[in-house]
PLY file of the C-alpha trace (Angstrom):
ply
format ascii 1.0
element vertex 56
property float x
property float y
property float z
element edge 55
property int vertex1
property int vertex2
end_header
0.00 0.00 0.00
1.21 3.46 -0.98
-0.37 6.93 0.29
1.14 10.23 -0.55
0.07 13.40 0.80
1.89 16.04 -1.13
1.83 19.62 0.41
3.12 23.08 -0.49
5.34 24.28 2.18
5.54 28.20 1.97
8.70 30.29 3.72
7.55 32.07 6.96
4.47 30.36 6.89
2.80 28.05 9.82
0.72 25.23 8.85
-1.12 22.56 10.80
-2.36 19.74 8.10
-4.19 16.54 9.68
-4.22 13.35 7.40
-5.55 9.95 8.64
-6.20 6.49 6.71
-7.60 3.74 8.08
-7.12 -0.01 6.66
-8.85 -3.07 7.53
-6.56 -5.97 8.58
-2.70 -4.81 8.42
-0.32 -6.35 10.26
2.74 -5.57 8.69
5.46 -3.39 9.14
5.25 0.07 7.65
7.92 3.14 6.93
7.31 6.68 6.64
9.23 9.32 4.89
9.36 13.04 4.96
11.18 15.32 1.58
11.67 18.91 2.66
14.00 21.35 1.73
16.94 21.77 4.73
14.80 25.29 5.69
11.44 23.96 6.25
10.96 22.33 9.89
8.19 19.86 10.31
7.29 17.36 12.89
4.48 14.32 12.73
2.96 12.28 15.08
1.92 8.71 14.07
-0.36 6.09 15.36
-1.19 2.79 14.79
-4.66 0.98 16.51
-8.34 2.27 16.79
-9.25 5.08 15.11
-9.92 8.20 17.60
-13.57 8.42 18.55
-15.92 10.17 15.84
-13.55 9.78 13.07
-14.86 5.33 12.42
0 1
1 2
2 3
3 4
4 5
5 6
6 7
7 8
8 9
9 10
10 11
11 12
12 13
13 14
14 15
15 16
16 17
17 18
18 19
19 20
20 21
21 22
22 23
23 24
24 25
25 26
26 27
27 28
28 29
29 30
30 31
31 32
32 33
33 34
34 35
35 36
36 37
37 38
38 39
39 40
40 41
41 42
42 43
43 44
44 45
45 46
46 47
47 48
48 49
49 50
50 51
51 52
52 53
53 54
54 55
């Protein structure tokens, strides 16, 4: 399984973006990546389980 979220990161500029998938059954391993120029800082939190209440 592959899921991108491309954004546009813009100098000076704070953004909060909030993307969630859900999939039935996955057991396996998985890897995440981030691509960002050295002047853009970022940070992510990830989680892995039941989906927070509301959002099933």
């Amino acid at each position: 399984m592959k899921v991108g979220f491309p954004m546009k990161c813009v100098d000076g500029e704070v953004t909060t973006i909030y993307n969630q998938v859900g999939v039935a059954e996955v057991e396996k391993e998985g890897t995440v990546s981030v691509q960002a120029l050295s002047t853009v800082r970022w940070s992510m939190t990830i989680g892995r389980g039941e989906p927070p209440e509301g959002t099933g």
